[in-house]
DODREN-611857 format. One record per residue (C-alpha): residue number from 0; x, y, z. Coordinates in Angstrom, 2 decimals. Each point is the difference from the previous one (the first is absolute). Last residue first. Layout:
<atoms>
     i        xx        yy        zz
   NUM         X         Y         Z
...
</atoms>
This chain:
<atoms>
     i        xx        yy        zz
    46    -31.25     32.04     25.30
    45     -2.26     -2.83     -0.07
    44      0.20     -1.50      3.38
    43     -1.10      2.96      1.61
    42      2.29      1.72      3.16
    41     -1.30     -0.12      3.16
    40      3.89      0.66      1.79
    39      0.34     -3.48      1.67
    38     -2.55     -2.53     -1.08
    37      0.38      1.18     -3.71
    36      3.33      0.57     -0.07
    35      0.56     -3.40      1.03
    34     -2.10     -1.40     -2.68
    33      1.24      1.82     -2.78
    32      3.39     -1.34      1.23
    31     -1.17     -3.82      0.29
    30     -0.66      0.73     -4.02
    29      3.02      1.42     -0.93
    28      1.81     -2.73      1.40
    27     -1.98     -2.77     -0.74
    26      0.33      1.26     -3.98
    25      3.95      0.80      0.35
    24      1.03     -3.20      1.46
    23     -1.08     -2.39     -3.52
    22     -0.18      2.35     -2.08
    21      3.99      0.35      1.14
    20      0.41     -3.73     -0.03
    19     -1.28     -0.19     -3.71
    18      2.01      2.84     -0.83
    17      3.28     -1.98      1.05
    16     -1.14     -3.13     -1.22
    15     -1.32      1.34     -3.83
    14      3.71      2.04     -0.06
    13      2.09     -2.80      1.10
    12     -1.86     -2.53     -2.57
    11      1.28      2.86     -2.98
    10      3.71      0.60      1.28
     9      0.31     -4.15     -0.17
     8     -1.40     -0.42     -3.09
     7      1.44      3.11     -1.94
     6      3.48     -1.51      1.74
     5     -0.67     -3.71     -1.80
     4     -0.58      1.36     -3.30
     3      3.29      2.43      0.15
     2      1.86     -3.43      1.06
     1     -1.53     -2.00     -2.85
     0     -1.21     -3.35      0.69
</atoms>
């Protein structure tokens, strides 16, 4: 297999598995946050 071939492949499956683990944390994240400053400071979900 071609060296240039195999590096595309490698570089590509980092990039899905790194921004699959950031969707991943970020979406809890931001959520449990819109919830906390809703208890604490009264704030609406939606803004």
């Amino acid at each position: 297999m071609n060296i240039g071939m195999l590096l595309i492949i490698i570089v590509g499956g980092l990039v899905g598995v790194l921004s699959t683990l950031y969707l991943t944390f970020s979406f809890p994240a931001v959520i449990i946050w819109k919830i906390y400053r809703r208890i604490t400071k009264g704030i609406p979900l939606t803004k």
